[in-house]
C-alpha positions as a Markdown table, in Angstrom:
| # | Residue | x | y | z |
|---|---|---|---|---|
| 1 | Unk | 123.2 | -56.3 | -90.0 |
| 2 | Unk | 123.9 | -58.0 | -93.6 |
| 3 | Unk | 127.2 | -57.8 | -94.6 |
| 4 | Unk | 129.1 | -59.5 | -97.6 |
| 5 | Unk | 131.7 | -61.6 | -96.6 |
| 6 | Unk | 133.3 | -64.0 | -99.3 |
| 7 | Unk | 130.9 | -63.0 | -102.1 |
| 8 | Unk | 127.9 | -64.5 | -99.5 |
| 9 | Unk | 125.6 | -62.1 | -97.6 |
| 10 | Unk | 125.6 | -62.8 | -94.0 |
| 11 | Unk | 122.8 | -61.3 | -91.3 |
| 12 | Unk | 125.2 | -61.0 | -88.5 |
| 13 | Unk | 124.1 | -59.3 | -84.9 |
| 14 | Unk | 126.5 | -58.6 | -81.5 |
| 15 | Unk | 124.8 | -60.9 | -79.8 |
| 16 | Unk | 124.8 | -63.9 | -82.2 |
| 17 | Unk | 128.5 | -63.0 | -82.9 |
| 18 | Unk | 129.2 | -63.4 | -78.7 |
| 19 | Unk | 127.3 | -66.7 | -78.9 |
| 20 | Unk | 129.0 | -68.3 | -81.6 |
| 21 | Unk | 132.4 | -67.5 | -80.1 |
| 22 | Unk | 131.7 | -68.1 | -76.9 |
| 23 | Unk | 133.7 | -71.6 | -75.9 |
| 24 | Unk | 136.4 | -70.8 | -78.6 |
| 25 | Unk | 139.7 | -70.6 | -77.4 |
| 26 | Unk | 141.9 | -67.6 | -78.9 |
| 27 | Unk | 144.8 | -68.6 | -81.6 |
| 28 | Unk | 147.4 | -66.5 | -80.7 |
| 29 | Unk | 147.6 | -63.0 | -82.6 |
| 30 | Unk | 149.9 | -62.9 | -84.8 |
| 31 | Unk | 148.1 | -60.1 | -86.9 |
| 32 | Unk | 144.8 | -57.7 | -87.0 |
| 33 | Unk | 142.7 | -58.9 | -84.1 |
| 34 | Unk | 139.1 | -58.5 | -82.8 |
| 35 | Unk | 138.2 | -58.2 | -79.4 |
| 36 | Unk | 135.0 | -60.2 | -78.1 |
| 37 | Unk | 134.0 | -60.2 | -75.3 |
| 38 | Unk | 137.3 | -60.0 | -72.7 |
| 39 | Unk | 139.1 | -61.9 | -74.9 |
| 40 | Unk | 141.3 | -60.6 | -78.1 |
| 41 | Unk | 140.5 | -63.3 | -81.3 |
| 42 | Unk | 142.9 | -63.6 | -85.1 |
| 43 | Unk | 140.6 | -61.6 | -87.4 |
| 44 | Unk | 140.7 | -64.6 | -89.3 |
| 45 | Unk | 139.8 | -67.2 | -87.1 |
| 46 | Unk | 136.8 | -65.3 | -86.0 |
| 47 | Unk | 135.6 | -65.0 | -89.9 |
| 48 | Unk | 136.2 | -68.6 | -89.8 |
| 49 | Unk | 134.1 | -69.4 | -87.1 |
| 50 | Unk | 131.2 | -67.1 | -87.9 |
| 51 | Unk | 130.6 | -67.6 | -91.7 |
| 52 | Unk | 131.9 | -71.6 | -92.0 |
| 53 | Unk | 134.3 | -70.5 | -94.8 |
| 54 | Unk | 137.8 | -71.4 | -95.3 |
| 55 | Unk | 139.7 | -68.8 | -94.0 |
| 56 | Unk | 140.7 | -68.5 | -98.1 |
| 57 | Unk | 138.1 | -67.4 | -99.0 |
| 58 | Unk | 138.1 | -64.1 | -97.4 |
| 59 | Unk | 140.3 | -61.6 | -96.6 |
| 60 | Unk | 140.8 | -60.1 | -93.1 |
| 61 | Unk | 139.5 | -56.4 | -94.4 |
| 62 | Unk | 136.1 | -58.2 | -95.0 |
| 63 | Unk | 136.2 | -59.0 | -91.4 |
| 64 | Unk | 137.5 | -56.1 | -89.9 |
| 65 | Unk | 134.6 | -53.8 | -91.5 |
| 66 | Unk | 132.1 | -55.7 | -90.4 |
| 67 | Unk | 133.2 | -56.6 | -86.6 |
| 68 | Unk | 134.1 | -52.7 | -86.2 |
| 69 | Unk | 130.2 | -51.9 | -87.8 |
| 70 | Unk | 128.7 | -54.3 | -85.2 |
| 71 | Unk | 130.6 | -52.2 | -82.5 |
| 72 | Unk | 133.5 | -54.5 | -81.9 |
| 73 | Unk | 137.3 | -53.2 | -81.0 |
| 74 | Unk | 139.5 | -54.6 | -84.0 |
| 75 | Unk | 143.4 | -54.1 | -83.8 |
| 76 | Unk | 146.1 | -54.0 | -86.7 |
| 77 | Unk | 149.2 | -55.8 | -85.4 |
| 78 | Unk | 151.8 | -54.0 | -83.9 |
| 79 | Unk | 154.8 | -53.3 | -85.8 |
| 80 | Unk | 157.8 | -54.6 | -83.8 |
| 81 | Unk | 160.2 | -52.3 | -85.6 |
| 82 | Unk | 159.0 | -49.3 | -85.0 |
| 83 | Unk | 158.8 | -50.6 | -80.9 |
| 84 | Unk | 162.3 | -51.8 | -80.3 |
| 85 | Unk | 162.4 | -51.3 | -76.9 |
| 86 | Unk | 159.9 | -54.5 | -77.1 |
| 87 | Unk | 163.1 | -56.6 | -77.9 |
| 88 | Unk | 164.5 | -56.1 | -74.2 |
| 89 | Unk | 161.4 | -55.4 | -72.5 |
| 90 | Unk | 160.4 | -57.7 | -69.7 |
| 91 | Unk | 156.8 | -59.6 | -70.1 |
| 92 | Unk | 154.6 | -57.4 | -67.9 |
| 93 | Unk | 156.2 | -54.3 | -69.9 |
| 94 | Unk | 155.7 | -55.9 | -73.1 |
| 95 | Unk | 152.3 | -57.2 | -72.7 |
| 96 | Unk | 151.8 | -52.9 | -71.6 |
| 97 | Unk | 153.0 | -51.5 | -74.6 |
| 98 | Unk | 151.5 | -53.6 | -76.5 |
| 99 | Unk | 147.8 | -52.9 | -75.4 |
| 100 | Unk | 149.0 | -49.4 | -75.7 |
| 101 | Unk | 149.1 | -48.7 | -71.7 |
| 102 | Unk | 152.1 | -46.1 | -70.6 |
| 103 | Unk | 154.6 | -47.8 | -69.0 |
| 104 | Unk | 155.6 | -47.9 | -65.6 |
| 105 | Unk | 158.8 | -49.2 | -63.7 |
| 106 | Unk | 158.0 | -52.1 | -61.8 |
């Protein structure tokens, strides 16, 4: 699929994207994320890692349209205020709610 990313055309495919971020360990999330694979990547950092840009020179949007149009699961960050039973929530609960799982007691 070509996609503009930065200005610069890129011919990117699902299975070249696995490839090339295969062996890179996740940053943490801190905002929008992609999912590759079983593991959940920065938007950024995958944009980085795919085109050889700066991660200035693109924006995350870029990104996100063209990881969701090869069939990827992107994620906007949660918003911790509108979750604040996050705050006093214990990990396993936490890490629940936050890949949008009902929670249980445990």
């Amino acid at each position: 699929m070509r996609c503009v990313i930065a200005r610069f055309p890129f011919y990117l495919t699902k299975i070249g994207v696995l490839e090339t971020m295969k062996g890179v360990k996740p940053e943490p999330v801190t905002g929008e994320s992609v999912t590759i694979g079983r593991r959940r990547y920065p938007v950024m950092q995958v944009g980085a890692v795919i085109t050889g840009q700066d991660r200035r020179d693109f924006s995350a949007g870029e990104v996100v349209r063209a990881m969701a149009h090869l069939g990827f699961t992107c994620r906007s960050a949660p918003d911790p205020q509108a979750m604040p039973e996050l705050a006093t929530a214990g990990p396993v609960q936490r890490a629940s709610a936050l890949l949008g799982a009902p929670t249980a007691a445990f």
